[in-house]
N, C-alpha and C positions, 0 to 999 in steps of 0.2 A: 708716339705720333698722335696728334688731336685728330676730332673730325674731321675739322676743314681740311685738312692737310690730305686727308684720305681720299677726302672728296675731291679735292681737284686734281689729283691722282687716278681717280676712275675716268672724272670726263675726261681727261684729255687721252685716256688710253681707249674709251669709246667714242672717240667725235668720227671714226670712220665708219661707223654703223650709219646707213642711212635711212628716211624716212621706207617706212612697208616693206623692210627686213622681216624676218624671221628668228628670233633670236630664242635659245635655249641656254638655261645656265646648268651648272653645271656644281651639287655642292656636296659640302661632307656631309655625314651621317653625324646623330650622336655620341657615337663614340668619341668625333673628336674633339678637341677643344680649340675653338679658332675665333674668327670674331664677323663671321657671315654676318651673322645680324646687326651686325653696322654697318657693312658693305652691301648688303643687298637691297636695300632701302634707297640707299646713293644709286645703285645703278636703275632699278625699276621706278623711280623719279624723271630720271636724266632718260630714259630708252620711251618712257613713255608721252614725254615735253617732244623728244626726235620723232615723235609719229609711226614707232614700227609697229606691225600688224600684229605682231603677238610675242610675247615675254613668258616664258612657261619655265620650269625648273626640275630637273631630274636630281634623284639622289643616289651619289654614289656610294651605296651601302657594300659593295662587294657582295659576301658570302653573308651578312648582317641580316635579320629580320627586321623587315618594314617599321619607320616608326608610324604614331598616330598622326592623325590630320596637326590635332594641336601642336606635338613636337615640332611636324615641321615649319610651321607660322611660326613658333616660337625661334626655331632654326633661324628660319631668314627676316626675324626681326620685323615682322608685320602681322598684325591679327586680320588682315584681312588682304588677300591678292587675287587679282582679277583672273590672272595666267592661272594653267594647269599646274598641279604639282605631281609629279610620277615618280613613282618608285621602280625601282630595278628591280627586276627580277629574272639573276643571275642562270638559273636551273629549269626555266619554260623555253622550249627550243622556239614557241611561237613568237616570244618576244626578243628574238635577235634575230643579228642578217651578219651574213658572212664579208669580210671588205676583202678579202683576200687570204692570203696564206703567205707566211713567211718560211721559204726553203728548208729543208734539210741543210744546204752547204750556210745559208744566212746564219742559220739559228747557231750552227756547230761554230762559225766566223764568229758572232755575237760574244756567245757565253765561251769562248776561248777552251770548248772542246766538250765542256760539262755535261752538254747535251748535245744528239746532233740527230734531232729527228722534225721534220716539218712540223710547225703547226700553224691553225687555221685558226686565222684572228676573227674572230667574233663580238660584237658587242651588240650594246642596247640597238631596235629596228627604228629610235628617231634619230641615230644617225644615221642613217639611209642616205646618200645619195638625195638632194631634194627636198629634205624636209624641212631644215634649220639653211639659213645662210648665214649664221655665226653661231660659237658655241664659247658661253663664257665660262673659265672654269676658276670656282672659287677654292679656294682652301691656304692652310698651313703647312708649314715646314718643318719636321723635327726630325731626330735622327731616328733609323725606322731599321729595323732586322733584317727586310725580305729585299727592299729597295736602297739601303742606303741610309736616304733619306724620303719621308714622303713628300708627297708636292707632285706638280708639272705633269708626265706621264699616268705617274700614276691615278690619276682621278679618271683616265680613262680604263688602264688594265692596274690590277681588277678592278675600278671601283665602279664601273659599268661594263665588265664586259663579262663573255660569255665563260664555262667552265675548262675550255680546255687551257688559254693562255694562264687562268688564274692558276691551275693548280703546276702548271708549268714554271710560272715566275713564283711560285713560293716555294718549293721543290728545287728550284735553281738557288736558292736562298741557303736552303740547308745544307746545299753538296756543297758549295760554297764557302761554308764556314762562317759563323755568325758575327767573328769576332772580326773575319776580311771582308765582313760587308757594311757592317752597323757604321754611320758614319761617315761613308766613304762617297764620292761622288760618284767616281767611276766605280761602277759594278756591271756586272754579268747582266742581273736582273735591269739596269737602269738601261742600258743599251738595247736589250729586249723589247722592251717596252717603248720605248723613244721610237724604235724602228714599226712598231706595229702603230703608232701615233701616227707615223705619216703617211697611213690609211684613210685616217679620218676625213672625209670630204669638205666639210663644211670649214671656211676662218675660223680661227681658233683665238682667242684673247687671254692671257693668263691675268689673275687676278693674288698673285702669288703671297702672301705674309707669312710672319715671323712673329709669335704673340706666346707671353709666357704669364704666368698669374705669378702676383705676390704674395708675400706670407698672408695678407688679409686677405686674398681670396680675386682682390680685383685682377683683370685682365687688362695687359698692359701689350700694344703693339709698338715693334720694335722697326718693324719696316715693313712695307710696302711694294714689291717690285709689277710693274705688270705691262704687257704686251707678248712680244715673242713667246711659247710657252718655253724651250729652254734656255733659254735664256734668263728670264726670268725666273726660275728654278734655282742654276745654279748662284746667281746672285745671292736668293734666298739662301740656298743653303750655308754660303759663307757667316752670312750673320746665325744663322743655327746654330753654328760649329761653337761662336763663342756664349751664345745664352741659355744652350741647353744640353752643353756637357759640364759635368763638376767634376774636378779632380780632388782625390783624396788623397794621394801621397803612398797610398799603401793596403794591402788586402787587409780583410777582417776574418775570424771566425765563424760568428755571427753576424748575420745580417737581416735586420730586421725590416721589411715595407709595408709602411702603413698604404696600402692600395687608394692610388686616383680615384674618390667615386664617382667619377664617368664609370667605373668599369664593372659591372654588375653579375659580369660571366668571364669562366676564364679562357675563354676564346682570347677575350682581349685585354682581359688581367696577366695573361701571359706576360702581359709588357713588363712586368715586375723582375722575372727573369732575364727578358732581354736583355732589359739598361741598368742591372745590378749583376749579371752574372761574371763580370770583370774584377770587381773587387770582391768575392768570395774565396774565401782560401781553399784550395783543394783538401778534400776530405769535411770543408766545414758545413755549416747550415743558412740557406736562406728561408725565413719566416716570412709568409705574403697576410699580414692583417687585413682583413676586410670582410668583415660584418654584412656588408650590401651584397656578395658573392653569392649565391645562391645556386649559381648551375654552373654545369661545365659549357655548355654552348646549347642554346635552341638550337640554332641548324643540323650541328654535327656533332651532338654530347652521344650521341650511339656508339657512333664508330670510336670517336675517342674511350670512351669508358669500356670499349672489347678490347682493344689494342694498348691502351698504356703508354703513358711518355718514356721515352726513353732516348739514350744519346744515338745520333747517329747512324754508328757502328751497329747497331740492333736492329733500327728502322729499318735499313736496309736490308737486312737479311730478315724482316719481318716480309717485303716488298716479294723478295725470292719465292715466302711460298704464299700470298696472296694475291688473288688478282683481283680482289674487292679494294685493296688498300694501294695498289698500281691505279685503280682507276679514281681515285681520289687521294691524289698526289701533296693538295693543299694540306691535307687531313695529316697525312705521314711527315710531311713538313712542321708543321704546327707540334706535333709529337717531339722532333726531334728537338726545333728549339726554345721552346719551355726547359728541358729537360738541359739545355745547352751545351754541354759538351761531357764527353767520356774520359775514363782516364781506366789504366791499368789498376786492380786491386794486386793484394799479396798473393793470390793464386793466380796471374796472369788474365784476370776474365773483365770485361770493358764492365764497368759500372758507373753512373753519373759521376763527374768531377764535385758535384755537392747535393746534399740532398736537401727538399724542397720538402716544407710542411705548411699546409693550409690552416690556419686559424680563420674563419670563416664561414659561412651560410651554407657550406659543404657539409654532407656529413658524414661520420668516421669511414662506414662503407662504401661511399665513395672515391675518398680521396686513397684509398687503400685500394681498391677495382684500378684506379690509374695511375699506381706506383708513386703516392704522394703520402705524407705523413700529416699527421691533426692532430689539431689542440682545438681542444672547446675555447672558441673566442670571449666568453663571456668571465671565464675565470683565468685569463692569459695576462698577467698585469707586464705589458713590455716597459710602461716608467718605473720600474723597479730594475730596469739592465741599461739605465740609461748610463750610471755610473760605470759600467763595465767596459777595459780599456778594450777587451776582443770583440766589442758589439757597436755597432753603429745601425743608427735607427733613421730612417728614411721619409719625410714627408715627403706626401701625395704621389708614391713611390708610380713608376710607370710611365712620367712627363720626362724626364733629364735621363740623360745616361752619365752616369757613372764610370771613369774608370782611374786605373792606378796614377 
């Protein structure tokens, strides 16, 4: 899709914003890769020709550290904006307000049994009641581990909300089963989340796409959907389904991913695992290349590097005897699926279905502290296995899933 196309695509899905609105957008972080900055110039044109009193932009980082001032200008495709720009921040009780609480019986109904304990939907305090009278929410749609796919809801939980729904909706991900979520529209987590959406007070606008890069690098959008936010989701996600899964016919041995460099930590280099852990042969190896890697996670590389990935079946009996690791539920989530699934070894005992080695910014004693294996990335030559019929080698690994 060109500009124009996009463009008369926003105004007509904003011509019911009125003059001395209040409008907050609503965007991803960098982690992701979408194409805000050509749509958020279209909308803060068009909202500010309409006369409303103020245009401001929250970013939904989730659990992520803040970026800088420049990233986000860079983000929303304008060096210079008049509105606020705010960041989330997920873990200051002062910066959220409670909208409500979704039941014990809702929650247990939701997730079809997974869970069945209340929780108290939290987010960012400019959603309050009052403050915004629309909230535009930008982002992309791919297929995603903990939701499905991301998009629509979720830019509200987690990607501005508070800790308890986030560690709840990625915790629901792993009991789950990675491989009955990844992909799927209806999930445990999506319904979750949709239901604590219809707390949000203020009009909601989805600003929904579908955008994949080319071998050269450029970013190409494939669609468009926006109003209703699910609506406009699962639209989206149809067209996801066919541009950013690849089929390969068959598992491999080896599996090599050259790492997205979006992804700098493996919080969210995890994705390597996610959307390649399908074509791994059980007992084989997935190799995650990337150079740019350098930590396990600013937020939470603590707790991860005391606990250790692992399938599952472990986590949760890690869960049993910590209550440090109960109360950061994302954290135990995140363990399991990097590590993605278990299998039986020759002595009956659960062990990863593959094992996972870092060639990377990690170093050996670390990836070893979190039950991962290392190769020095500098003398790792992977085009020398390119010939090899058990190895299949992955660009910009972490964008497409994979499977058989």
């Amino acid at each position: 899709m060109d500009l124009p196309s996009l463009a008369a695509i926003i105004q007509q899905a904003l011509d019911v914003i009125q003059p001395g609105e209040r409008v907050l957008a609503i965007i991803p972080d960098k982690t992701r890769d979408d194409n805000t900055h050509l749509l958020f110039p279209v909308a803060n044109e068009f909202l500010n020709k309409r006369g409303v009193a103020s245009f401001d932009a929250l970013v939904a980082q989730g659990t992520h550290p803040p970026m800088s001032q420049s990233q986000k200008l860079s983000k929303i495709g304008l060096a210079n904006f008049s509105g606020h720009l705010f960041d989330h921040r997920w873990d200051e009780a002062d910066e959220l307000i409670n909208l409500g609480d979704l039941s014990a019986e809702t929650v247990h109904d939701l997730t079809g049994g997974l869970i069945d304990q209340a929780v108290p939907v939290t987010i960012n305090k400019l959603l309050a009641p009052g403050i915004y009278d629309t909230v535009l929410v930008f982002g992309a749609t791919v297929p995603h581990e903990v939701a499905g796919f991301a998009g629509g809801a979720k830019y509200f939980f987690p990607g501005v909300a508070g800790p308890e729904l986030t560690h709840t909706t990625h915790w629901l991900g792993a009991l789950a089963g990675i491989e009955n979520i990844i992909a799927r529209v209806d999930t445990p987590t999506r319904r979750l989340i949709e239901a604590a959406a219809e707390l949000v007070p203020a009009r909601i606008i989805s600003l929904n796409t579908v955008v994949s890069r080319e071998l050269d690098g450029e970013l190409v959008t494939y669609a468009l959907f926006a109003g209703e936010i699910r609506e406009a989701f699962r639209r989206a996600a149809e067209v996801s389904r066919q541009v950013h899964i690849r089929y390969t016919g068959r598992k491999y041995k080896n599996v090599i991913a050259l790492l997205d460099p979006h992804y700098d930590e493996l919080w969210v280099g995890g994705k390597a695992s996610y959307k390649l852990g399908a074509i791994v042969e059980e007992g084989g190896e997935l190799i995650i290349y990337a150079p740019q890697l350098t930590k396990i996670s600013e937020t939470h590389g603590a707790l991860i590097e005391k606990y250790g990935y692992a399938p599952l079946e472990i986590v949760r009996d890690m869960l049993g005897v910590s209550q440090e690791l109960r109360e950061n539920l994302c954290i135990a989530a995140h363990l399991a699926h990097v590590a993605y699934a278990g299998r039986l070894d020759d002595q009956g005992k659960v062990v990863p279905r593959y094992k996972i080695t870092m060639a990377s910014g990690l170093d050996e004693e670390t990836c070893r502290r979190v039950n991962l294996g290392h190769l020095d990335h500098r003398s790792f030559d992977y085009e020398a296995l390119r010939s090899d019929p058990d190895t299949l080698i992955v660009e910009n690994a972490g964008r497409d899933l994979y499977q058989v």
